[in-house]
N, C-alpha and C positions, 0 to 999 in steps of 0.2 A: 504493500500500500504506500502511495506518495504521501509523505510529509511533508506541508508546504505552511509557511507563514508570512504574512505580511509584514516586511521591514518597515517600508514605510508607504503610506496609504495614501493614493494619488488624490490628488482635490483640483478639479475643472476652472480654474481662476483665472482670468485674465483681465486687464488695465488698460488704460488709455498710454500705457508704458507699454503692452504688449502682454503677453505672455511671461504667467511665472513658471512654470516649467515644473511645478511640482507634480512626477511622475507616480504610480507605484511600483515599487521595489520588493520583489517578492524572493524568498529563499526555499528553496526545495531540497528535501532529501530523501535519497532513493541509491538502495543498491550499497550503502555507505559514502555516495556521494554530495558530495556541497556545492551546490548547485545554485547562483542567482540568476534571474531573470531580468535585465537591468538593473542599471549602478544609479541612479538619480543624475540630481543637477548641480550648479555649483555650489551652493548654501547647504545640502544635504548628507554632506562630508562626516561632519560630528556629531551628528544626529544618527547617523547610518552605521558609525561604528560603536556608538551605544548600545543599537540595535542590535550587531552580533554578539556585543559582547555579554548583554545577556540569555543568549544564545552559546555560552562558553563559545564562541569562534572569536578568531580576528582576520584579516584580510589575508593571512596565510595561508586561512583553515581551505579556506575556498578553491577550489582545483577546475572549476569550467564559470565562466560568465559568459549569457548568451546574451546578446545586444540585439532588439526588437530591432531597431534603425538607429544610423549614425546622427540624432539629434541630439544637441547639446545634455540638455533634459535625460535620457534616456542613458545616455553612451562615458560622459567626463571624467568617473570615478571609477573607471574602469581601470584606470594605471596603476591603482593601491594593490591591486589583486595580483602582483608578482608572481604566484605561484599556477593561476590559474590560465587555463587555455580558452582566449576571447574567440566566440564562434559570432560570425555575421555574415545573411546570406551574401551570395558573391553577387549580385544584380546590387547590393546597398553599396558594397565598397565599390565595383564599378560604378555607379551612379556619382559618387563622391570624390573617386578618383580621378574619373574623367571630364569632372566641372560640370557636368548636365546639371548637377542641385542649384548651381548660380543661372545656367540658362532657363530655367524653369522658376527661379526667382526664390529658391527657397534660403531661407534665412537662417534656420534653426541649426546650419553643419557647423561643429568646430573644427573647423578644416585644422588646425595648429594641431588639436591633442590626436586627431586623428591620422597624421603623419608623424605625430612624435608616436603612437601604436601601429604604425603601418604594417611593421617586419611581424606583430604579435595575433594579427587579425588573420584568423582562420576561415576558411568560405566554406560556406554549408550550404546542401540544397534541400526545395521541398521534400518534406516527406521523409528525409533520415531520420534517424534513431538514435536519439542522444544514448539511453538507454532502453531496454528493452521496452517497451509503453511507453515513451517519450520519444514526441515525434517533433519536430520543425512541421509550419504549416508557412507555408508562402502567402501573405496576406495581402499583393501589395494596393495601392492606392493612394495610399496615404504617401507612401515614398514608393520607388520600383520593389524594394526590396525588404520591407517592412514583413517582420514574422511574429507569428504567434506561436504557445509552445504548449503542448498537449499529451494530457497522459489518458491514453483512450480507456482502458482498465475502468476509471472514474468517470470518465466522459468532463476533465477539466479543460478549462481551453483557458488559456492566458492568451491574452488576444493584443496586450497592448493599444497603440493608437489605433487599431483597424477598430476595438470597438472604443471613443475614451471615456466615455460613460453612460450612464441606462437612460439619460433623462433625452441625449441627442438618439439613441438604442431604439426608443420606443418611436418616435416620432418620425426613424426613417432617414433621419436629417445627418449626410454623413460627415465624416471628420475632413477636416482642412485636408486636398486632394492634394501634392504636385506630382502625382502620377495619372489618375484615374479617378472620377469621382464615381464612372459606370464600376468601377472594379471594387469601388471601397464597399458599394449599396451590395455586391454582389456578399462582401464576405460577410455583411449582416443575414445573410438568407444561408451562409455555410454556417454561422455560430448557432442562428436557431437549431439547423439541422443536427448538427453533433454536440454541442454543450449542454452541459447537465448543470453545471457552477461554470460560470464566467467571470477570471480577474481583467478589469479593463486598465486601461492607462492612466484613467485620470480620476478615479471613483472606488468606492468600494467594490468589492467582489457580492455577486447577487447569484443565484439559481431560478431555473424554472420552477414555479411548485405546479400541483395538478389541474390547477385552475387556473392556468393559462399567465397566471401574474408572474412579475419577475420580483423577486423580495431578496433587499440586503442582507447581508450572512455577516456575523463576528461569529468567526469560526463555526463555519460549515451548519449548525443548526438553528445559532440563535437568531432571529429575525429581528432588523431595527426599523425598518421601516417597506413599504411596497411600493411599488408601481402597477398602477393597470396595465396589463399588456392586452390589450385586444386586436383588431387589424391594424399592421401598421399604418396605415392611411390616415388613420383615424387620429383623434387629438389623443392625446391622456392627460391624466392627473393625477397626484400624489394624494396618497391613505396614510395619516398621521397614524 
């Protein structure tokens, strides 16, 4: 069975300053391995190694970080992890490497940390196997090379910016495109299909329950709050 925990709990914020970039940063273990799912942003440093460390880990402990997409948010704290082997599908590094992110106008790369990690960034494609039940899911849209990571056993789907949270989830309304916006609307119609629990990018992690709603999880059963999930089409609204 996958152990996973949220390090740090993404929250959908943004400013007449832009975007704050606070991501979720989740930890998985499986198999005896230490496994994160994006490193956060640049503020989330000291915060995040609190986070393991009550977790008995430190940036040692960790042996693979898989990077959803090379956005700042997502990808900067990935240098601490020394020990570990940074996996990022190869359409994101190409994407990055090749400058398409600036002709496409996206703003979010740090080109700098991500040539100072160039030689450490490993390319993964759809559909491998991190471990046995854990799979890479090619999700792009939101970037070319934007992944999610899934342990089918559970039917978990860590989905990152493809979904970045339940309130844009329900309403159809998809994330910030500079790849594809027909691609992003597509992978909300893959996450209904196969997710059972959904960790998003920018929000708490929610589940389907049987009545069609999607409800927030603190740890897997307890419920804090729901959304109506009816036809996407359709409006929704929040049940305090």
């Amino acid at each position: 069975m996958l152990d996973y925990s949220i390090l740090l709990t993404g929250i959908p914020v943004t400013s007449e300053r832009g975007s704050l970039g606070w991501c979720t940063v989740a930890y998985l273990h499986l198999l005896g391995r230490h496994i994160l799912f994006d490193t956060g942003s640049y503020g989330d440093r000291s915060l995040l190694l609190k986070k393991l460390e009550k977790l008995n880990l430190c940036p040692e402990s960790i042996d693979t970080v898989v990077v959803s997409h090379l956005h700042f948010d997502h990808f900067v704290n990935a240098e601490i992890f020394c020990n570990a082997t940074i996996l990022v599908h190869k359409k994101e590094i190409e994407y990055v490497l090749s400058g398409d992110y600036i002709r496409v106008g996206d703003p979010y790369v740090p080109i700098g940390v991500v040539r100072y990690l160039e030689n450490r960034l490993t390319p993964i494609e759809d559909g491998e196997s991190i471990l046995p039940g854990l799979e890479v899911m090619l999700m792009a849209g939101h970037t070319p090379g934007t992944i999610g990571l899934y342990f089918k056993p559970e039917k978990i789907l860590f989905t990152s910016d493809s979904v970045k949270n339940a309130w844009e989830f329900v309403r159809n309304e998809p994330p910030p495109a500079f790849y594809s916006k027909d691609a992003a609307l597509q992978n909300y119609a893959r996450v209904r299909e196969k997710a059972r629990i959904v960790v998003p990018g920018h929000d708490r992690h929610f589940h389907f329950d049987s009545n069609g709603q999607i409800q927030y999880l603190d740890f897997y059963n307890a419920t804090i709050r729901s959304f109506v999930y009816p036809n996407p089409d359709e409006v929704t609204h929040i049940i305090c």
